[in-house]
N, CA, C and O of each residue as an XYZ file, in Angstrom:
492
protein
N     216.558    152.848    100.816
C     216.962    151.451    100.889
C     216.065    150.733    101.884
O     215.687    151.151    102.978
N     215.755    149.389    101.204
C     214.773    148.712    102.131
C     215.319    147.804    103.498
O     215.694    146.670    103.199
N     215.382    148.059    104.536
C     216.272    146.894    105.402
C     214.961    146.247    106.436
O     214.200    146.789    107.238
N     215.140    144.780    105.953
C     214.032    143.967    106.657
C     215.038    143.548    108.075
O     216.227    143.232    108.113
N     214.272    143.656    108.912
C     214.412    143.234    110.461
C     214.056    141.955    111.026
O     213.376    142.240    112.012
N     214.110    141.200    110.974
C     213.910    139.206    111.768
C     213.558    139.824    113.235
O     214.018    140.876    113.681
N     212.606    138.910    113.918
C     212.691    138.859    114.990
C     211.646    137.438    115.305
O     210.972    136.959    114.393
N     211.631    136.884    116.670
C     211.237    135.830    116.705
C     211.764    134.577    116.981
O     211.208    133.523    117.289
N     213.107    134.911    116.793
C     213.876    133.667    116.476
C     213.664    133.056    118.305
O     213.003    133.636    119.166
N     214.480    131.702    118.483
C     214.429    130.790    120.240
C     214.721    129.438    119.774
O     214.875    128.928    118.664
N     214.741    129.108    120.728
C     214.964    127.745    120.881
C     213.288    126.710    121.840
O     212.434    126.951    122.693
N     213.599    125.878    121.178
C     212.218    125.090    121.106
C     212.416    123.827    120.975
O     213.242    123.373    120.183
N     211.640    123.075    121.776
C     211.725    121.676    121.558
C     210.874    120.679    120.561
O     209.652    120.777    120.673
N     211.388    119.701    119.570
C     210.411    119.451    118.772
C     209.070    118.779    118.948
O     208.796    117.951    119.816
N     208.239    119.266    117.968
C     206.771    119.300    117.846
C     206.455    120.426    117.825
O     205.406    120.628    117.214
N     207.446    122.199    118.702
C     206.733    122.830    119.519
C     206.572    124.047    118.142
O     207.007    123.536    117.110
N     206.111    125.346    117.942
C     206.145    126.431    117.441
C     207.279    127.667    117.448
O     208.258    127.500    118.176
N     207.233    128.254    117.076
C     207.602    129.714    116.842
C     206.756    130.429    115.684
O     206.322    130.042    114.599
N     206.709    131.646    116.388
C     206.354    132.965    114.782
C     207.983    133.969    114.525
O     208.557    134.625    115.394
N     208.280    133.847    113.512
C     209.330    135.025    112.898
C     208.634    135.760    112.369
O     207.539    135.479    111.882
N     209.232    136.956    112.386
C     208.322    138.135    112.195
C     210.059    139.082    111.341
O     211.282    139.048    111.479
N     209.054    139.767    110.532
C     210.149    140.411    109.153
C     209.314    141.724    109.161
O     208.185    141.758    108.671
N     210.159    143.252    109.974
C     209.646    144.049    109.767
C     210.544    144.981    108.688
O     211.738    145.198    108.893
N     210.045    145.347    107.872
C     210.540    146.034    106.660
C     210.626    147.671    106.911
O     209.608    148.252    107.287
N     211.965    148.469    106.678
C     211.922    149.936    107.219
C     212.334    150.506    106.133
O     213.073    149.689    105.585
N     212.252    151.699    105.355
C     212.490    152.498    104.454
C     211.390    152.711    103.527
O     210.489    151.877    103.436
N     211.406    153.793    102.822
C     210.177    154.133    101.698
C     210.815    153.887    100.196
O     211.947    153.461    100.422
N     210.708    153.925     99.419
C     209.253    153.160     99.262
C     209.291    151.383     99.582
O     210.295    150.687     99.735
N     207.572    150.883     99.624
C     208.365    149.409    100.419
C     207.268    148.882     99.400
O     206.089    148.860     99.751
N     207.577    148.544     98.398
C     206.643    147.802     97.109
C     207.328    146.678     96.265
O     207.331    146.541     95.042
N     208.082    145.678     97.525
C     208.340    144.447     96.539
C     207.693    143.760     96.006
O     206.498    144.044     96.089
N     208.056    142.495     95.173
C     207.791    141.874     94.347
C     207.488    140.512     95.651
O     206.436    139.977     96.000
N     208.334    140.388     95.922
C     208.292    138.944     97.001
C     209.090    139.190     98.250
O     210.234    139.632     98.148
N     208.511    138.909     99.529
C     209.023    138.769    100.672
C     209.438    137.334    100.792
O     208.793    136.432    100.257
N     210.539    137.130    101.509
C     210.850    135.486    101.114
C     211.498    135.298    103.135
O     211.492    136.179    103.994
N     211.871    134.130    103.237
C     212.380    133.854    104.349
C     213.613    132.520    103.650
O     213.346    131.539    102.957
N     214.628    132.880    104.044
C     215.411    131.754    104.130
C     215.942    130.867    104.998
O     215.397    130.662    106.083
N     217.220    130.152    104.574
C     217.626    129.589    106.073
C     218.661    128.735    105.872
O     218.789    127.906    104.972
N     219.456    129.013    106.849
C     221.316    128.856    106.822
C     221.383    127.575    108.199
O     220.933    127.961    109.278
N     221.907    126.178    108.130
C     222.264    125.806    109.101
C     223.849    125.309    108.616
O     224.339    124.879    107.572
N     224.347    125.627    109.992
C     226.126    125.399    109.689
C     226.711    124.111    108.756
O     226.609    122.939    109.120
N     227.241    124.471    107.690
C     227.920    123.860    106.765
C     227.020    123.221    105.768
O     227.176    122.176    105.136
N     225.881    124.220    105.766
C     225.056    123.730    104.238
C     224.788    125.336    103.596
O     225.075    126.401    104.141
N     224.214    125.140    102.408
C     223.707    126.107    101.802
C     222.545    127.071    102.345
O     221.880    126.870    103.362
N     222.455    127.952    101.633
C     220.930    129.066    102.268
C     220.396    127.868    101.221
O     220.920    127.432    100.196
N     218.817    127.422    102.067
C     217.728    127.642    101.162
C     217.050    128.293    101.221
O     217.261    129.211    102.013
N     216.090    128.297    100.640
C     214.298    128.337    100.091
C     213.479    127.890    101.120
O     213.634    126.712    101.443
N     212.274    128.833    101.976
C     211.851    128.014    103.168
C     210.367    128.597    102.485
O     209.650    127.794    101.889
N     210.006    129.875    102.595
C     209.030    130.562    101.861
C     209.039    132.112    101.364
O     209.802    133.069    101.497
N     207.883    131.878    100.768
C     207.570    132.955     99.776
C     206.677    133.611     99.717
O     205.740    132.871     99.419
N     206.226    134.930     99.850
C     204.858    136.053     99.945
C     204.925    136.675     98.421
O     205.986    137.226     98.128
N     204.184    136.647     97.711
C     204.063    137.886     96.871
C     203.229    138.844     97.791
O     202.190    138.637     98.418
N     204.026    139.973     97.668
C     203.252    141.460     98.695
C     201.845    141.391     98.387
O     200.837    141.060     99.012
N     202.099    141.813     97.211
C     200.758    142.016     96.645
C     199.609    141.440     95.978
O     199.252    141.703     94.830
N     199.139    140.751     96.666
C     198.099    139.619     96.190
C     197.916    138.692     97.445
O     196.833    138.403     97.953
N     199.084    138.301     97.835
C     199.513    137.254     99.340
C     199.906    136.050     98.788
O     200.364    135.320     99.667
N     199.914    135.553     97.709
C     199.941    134.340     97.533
C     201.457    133.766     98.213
O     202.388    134.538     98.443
N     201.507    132.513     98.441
C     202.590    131.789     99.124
C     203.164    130.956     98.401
O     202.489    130.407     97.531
N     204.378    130.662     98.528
C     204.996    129.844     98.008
C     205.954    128.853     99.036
O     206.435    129.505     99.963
N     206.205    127.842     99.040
C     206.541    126.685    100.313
C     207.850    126.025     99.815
O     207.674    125.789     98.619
N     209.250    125.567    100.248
C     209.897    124.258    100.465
C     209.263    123.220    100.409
O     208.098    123.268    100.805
N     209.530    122.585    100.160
C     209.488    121.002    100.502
C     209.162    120.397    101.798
O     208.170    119.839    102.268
N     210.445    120.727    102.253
C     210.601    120.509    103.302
C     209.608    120.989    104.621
O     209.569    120.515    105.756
N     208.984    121.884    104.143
C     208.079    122.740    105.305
C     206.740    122.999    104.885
O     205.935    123.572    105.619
N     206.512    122.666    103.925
C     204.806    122.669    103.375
C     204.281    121.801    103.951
O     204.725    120.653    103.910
N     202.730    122.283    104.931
C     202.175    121.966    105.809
C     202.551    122.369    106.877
O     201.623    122.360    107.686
N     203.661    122.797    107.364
C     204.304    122.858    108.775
C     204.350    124.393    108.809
O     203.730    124.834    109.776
N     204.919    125.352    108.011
C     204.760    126.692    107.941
C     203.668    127.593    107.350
O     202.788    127.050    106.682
N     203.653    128.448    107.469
C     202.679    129.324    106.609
C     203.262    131.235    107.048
O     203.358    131.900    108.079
N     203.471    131.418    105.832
C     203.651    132.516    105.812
C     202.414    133.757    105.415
O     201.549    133.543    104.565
N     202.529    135.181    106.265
C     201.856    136.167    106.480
C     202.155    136.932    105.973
O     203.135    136.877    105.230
N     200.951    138.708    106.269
C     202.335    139.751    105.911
C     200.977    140.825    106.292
O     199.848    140.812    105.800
N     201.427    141.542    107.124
C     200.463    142.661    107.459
C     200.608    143.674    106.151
O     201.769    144.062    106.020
N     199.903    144.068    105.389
C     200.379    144.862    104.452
C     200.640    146.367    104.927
O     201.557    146.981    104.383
N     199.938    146.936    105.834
C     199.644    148.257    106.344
C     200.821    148.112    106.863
O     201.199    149.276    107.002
N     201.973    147.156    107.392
C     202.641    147.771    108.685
C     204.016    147.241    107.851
O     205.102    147.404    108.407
N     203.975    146.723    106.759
C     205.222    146.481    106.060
C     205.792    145.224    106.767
O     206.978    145.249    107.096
N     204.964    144.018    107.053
C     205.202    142.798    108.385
C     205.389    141.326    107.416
O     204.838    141.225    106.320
N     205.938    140.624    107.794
C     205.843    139.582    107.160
C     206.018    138.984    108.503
O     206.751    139.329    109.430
N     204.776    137.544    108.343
C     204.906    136.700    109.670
C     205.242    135.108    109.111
O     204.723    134.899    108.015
N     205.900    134.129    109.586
C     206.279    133.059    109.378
C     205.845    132.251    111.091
O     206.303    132.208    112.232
N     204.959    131.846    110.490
C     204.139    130.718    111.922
C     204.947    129.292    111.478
O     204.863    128.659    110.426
N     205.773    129.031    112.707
C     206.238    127.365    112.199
C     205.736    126.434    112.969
O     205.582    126.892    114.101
N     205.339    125.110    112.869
C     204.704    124.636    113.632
C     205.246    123.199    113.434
O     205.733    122.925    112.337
N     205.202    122.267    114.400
C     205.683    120.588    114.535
C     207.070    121.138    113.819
O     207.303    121.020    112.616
N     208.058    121.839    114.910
C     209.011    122.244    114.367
C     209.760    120.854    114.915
O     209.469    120.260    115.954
N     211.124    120.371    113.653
C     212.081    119.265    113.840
C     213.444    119.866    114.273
O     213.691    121.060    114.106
N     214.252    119.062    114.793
C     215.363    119.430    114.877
C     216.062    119.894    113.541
O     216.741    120.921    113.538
N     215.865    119.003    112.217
C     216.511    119.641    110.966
C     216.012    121.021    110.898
O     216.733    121.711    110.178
N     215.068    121.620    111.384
C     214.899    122.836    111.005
C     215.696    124.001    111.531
O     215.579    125.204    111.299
N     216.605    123.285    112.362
C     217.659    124.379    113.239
C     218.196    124.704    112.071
O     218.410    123.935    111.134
N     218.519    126.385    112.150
C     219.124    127.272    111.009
C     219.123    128.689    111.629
O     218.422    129.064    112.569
N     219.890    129.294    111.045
C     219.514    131.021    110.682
C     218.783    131.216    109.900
O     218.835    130.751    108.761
N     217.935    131.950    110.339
C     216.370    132.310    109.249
C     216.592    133.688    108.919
O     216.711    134.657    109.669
N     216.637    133.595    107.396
C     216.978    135.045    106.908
C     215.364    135.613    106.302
O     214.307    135.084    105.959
N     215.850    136.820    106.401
C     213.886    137.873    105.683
C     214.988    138.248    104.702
O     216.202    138.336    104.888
N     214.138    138.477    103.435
C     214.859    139.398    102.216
C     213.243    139.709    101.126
O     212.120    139.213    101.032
N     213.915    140.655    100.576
C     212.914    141.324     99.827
C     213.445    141.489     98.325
O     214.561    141.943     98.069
N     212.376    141.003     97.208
C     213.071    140.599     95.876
C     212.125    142.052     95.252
O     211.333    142.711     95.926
N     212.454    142.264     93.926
C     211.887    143.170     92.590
C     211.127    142.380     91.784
O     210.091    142.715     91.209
N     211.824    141.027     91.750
C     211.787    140.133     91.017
C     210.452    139.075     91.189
O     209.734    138.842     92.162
N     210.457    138.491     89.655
C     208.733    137.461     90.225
C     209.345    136.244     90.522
O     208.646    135.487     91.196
N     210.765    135.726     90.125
C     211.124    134.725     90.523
C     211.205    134.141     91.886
O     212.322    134.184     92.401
N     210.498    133.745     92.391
C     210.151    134.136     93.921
C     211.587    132.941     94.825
O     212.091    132.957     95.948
N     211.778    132.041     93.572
C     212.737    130.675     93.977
C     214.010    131.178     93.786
O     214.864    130.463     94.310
N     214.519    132.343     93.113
C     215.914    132.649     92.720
C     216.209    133.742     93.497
O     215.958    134.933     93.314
N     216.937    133.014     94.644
C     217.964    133.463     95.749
C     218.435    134.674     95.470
O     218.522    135.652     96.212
N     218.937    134.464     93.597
C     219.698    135.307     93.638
C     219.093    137.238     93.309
O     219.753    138.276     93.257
N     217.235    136.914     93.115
C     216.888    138.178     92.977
C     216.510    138.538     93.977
O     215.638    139.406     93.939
N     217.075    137.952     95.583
C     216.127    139.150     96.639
C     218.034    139.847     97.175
O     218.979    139.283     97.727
N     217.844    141.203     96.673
C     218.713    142.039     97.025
C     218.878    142.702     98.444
O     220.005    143.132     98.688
N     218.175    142.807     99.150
C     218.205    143.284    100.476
C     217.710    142.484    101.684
O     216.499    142.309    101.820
N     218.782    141.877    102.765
C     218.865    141.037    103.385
C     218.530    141.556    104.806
O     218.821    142.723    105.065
N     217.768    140.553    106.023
C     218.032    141.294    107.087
C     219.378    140.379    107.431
O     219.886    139.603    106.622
N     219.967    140.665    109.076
C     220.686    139.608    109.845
C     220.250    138.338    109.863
O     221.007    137.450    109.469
N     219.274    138.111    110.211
C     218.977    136.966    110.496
C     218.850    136.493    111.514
O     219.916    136.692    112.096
N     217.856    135.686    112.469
C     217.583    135.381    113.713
C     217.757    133.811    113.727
O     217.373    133.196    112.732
N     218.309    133.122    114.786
C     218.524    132.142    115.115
C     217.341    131.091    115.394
O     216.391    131.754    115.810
N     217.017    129.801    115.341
C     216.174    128.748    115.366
C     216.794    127.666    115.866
O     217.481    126.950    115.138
N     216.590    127.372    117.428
C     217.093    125.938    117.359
C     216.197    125.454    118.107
O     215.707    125.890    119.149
N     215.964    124.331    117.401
C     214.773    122.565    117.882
C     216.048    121.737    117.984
O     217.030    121.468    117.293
N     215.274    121.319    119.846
C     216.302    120.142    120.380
C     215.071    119.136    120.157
O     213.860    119.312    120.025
N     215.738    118.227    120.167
C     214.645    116.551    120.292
C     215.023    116.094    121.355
O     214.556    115.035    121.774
């Protein structure tokens, strides 16, 4: 079983950065898409970004294209999320999950979740 690990998470004032970092533990580790989500109190998880493992290509929100960019060490099983001119809307729980699936936008194919690390931008 694959269990991805968050780390990274703080608190930050806006404009400023963070990196989240998604370390992935168990064999075999050959998903389809590494994704990052994100929970702020009394809304839905979205969609923040998207890695296909294998190839790297990215996939972005709306909301955060230009401002994020997602990584992924392949050798070390890493996924990195650099955020940058972070806003206060971006306060959330930032979830790592790992899909089978090519649907890289459907929530509902990444089966294995980490906890999730905390994000908060004061203004």
């Amino acid at each position: 079983q694959v269990q991805p690990v968050e780390s990274g998470g703080g608190a930050v004032q806006a404009g400023g950065s963070l990196r989240l970092s998604c370390a992935a533990s168990g064999r075999p580790f050959s998903p389809y898409f590494m994704g990052w989500f994100r929970q702020a109190p009394g809304k839905e998880r979205e969609f923040v970004a998207a890695i296909r493992w294998s190839g790297g290509w990215t996939y972005y929100g709306d909301s955060v294209k230009g401002r994020f960019s997602f990584s992924r060490d392949y050798t070390k099983n890493t996924g990195f999320l650099q955020m940058n001119n972070l806003k206060a809307d971006d306060t959330a729980v930032y979830y790592c999950a790992v899909s089978g699936s090519s649907y890289w936008y459907r929530i509902s194919d990444y089966d294995n979740w980490g906890q999730g690390t905390q994000v908060t931008v004061s203004s």
